[in-house]
C-alpha positions in Angstrom: 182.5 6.0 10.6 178.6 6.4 9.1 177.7 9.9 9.1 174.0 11.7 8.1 173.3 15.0 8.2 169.4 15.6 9.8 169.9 19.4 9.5 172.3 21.6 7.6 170.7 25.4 8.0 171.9 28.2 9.9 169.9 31.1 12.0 166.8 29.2 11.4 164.8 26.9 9.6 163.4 27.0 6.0 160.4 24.7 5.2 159.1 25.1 1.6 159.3 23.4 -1.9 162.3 25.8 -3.0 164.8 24.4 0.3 163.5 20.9 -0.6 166.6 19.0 -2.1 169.1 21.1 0.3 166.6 20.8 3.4 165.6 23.0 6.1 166.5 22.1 9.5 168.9 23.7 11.7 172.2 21.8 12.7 172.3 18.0 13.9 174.9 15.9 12.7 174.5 12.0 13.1 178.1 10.3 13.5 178.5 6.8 14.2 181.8 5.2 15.1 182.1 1.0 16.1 178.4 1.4 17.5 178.9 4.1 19.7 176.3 7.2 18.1 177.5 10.8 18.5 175.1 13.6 17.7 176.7 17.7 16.5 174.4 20.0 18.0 170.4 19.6 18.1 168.9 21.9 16.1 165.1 20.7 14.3 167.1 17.8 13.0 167.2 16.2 15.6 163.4 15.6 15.5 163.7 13.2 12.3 166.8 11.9 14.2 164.5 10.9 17.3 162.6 8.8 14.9 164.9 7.4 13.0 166.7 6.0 16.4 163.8 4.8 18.3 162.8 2.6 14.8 166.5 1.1 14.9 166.3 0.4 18.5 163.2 -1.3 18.7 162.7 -2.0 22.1 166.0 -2.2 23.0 167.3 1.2 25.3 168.6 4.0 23.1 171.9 5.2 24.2 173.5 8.5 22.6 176.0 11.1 23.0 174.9 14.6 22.1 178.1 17.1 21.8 177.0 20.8 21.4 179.4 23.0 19.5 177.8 26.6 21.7 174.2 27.1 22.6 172.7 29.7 19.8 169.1 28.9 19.8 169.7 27.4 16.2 171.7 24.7 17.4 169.9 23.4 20.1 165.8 24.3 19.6 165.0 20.8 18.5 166.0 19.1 21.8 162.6 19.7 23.4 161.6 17.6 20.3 164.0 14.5 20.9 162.0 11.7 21.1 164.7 9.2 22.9 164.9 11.6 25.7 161.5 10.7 26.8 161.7 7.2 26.8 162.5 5.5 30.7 165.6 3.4 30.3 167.4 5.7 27.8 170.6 7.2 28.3 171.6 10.6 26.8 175.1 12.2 27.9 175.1 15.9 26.9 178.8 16.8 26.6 179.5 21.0 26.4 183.0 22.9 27.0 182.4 25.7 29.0 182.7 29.4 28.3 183.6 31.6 30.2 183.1 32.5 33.7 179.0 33.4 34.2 177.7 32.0 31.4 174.9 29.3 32.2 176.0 25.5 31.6 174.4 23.4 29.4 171.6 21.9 31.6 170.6 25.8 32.7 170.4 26.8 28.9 167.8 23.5 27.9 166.1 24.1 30.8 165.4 27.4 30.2 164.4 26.8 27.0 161.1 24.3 28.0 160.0 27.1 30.5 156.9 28.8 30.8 155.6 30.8 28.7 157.6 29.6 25.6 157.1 25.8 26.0 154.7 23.4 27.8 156.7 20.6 28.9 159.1 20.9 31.3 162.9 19.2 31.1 161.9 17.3 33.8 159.4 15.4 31.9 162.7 14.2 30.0 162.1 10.5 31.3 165.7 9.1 30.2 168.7 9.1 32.3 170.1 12.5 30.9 174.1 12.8 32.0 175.6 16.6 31.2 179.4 17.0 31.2 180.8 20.4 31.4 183.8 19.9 29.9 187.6 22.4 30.5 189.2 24.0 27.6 191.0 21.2 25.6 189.7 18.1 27.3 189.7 15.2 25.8 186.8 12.7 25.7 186.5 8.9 24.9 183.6 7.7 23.7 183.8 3.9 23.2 187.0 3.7 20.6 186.4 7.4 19.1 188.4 10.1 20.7 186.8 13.7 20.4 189.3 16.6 20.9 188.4 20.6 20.3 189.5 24.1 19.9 187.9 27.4 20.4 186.7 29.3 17.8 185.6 32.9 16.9 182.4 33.3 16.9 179.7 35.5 19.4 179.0 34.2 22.8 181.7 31.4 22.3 181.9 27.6 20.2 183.9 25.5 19.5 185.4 23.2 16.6 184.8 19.6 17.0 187.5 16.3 15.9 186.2 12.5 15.8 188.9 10.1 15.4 188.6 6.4 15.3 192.1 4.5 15.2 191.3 1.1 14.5 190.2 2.2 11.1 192.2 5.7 10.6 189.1 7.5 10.0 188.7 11.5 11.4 185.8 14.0 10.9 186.2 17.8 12.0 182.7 19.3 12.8 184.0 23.1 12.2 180.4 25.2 12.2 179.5 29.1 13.4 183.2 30.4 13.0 184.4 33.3 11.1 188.4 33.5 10.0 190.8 35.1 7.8 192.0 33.1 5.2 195.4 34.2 5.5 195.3 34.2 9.5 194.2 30.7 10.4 194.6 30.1 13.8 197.3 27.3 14.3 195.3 25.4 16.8 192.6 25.3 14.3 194.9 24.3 11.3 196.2 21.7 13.7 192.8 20.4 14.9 192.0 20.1 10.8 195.7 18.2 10.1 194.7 15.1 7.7 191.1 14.9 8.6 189.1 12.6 6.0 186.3 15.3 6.3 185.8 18.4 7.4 182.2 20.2 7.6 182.5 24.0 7.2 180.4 26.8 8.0 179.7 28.1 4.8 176.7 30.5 5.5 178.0 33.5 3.3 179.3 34.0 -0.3 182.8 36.3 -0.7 180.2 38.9 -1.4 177.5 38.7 0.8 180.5 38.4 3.7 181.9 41.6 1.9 178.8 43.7 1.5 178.7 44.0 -2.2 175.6 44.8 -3.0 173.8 45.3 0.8 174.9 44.9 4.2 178.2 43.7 5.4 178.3 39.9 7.3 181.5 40.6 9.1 181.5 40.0 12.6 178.5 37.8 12.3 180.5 34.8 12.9 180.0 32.9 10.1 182.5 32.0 7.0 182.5 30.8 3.3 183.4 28.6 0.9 186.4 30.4 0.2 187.8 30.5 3.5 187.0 26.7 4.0 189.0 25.5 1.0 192.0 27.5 2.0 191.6 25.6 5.5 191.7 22.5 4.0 194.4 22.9 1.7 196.7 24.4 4.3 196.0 21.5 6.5 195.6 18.7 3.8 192.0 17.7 4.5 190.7 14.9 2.5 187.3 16.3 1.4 185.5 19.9 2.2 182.0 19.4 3.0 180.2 23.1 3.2 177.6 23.3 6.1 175.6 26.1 8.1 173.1 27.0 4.9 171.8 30.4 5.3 168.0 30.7 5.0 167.8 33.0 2.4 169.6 30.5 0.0 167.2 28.3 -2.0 167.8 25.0 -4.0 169.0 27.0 -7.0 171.6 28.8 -4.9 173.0 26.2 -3.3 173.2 24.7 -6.7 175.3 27.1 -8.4 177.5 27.9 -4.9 178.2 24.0 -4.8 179.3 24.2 -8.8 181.2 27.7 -7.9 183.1 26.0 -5.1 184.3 22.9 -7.0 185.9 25.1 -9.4 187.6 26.3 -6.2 188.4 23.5 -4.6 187.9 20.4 -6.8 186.0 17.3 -4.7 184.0 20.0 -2.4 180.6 18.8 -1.2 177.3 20.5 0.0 175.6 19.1 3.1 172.3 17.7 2.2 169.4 16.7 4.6 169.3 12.3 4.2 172.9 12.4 2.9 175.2 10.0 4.7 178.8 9.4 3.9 181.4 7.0 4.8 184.4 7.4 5.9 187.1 4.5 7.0 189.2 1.5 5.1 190.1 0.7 2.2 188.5 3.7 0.9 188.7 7.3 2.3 184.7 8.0 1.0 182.8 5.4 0.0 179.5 6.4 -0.6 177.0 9.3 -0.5 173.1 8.6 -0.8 169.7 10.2 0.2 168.1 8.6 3.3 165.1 7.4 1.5 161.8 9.4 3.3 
């Protein structure tokens, strides 16, 4: 399982020299598993992501499956800019779990979204076979030999928690972004979800402080978490490695700096999603490697 994160910001995104090294696109997750690629969300990521693909593919068809976590404009305002979804021949399937009742699916919402008068291209100029699968609470999918599963969590306007495994080589990824929890109420179908993962990628927009309001205005009910929060997650459910996710846009290079040093002494091994960092996860080794996508 190869995966490399094309955006890692929250809300929306940063460009500048100071969010350099951390980057400053909003969420897309790149997960391949036995050949099969699986996208986590579309935020301005996704844009490099395009590229990257339709270089690899040559002039072979591009085929990819984008999972959406909810539809906040943060997470899915880079699909208009999705290169492979414009190519004839290409096949994208667009998998969302519905909310609940009213609220637009998932082909309403990214239509919407290339409508006059905020965007000049319609989804109709979309020239790839684009397949959208509303998915039921707790459905299962099967995508090639990975196995996706979810759970709800709380967050405004709905989302949910992703899980990749991949039997053959016993590795799992949990894709756990825009949630906000107690640490000493986890839900149980979250803890559960988590259970022995390699990896888990954690919202972990706020500081303790900033989620507290010391010192300015309080983050709770925002629907966001922390660091602090993540690592008692993955302790309880015996996660392998914590990678923190979701960057606020306020937090420069130098922040996430000294939150990624403050959260190892919290939880030794804890990692900060990077733009052009890729990590592996499968046999014999639980992570091999982590390197910068060279530009």
């Amino acid at each position: 399982m190869h995966i490399e994160f094309y955006g890692v910001r929250g809300s929306i995104a940063t460009a500048g020299e100071a969010t350099r090294r951390y980057g400053g696109n909003t969420s897309c997750v790149a997960v391949e598993v036995a050949g099969e690629q699986l996208i986590f969300d579309a935020g301005t990521g996704i844009r490099a992501l395009g590229g990257d693909l339709g270089r690899a593919g040559g002039a072979e068809r591009t085929h990819v499956n984008l999972f959406f976590s909810h539809l906040h404009w943060d997470h899915i305002q880079g699909f208009p800019f999705f290169g492979p979804a414009y190519v004839p021949g290409n096949r994208i399937d667009l998998w969302h779990v519905r909310g609940a009742p009213g609220q637009p699916d998932l082909r309403t919402v990214l239509d919407e979204q290339m409508r006059a008068p905020t965007f000049p291209v319609g989804l109709d100029m979309m020239r790839a076979e684009l397949c959208f699968h509303e998915l039921g609470y707790g459905q299962v999918v099967r995508v090639g030999e990975a196995q996706l599963r979810h759970v709800a969590v709380d967050h405004p306007n709905g989302c949910v928690a992703w899980r990749v495994d991949h039997p053959q080589s016993g590795a799992s990824l949990v894709y756990a972004t825009d949630l906000e929890h107690d640490a000493d109420a986890l839900p149980e179908d979250l803890v559960a979800l988590c259970r022995g993962a390699d990896l888990l990628i954690w919202d972990a927009m706020y500081t303790p402080e900033e989620y507290a309001g010391v010192g300015g205005a309080s983050r709770k009910g925002w629907g966001h978490s922390t660091f602090e929060v993540g690592a008692a997650l993955a302790e309880r459910a015996g996660i392998g490695r914590l990678c923190l996710f979701h960057h606020d846009p306020s937090h420069d290079d130098g922040f996430m700096d000294a939150l990624a040093a403050r959260a190892r002494r919290r939880l030794a091994g804890t990692i900060v999603a990077a733009e052009g960092v890729a990590i592996e996860l499968g046999a014999p080794s639980t992570l091999l490697d982590t390197a910068r996508r060279s530009a």
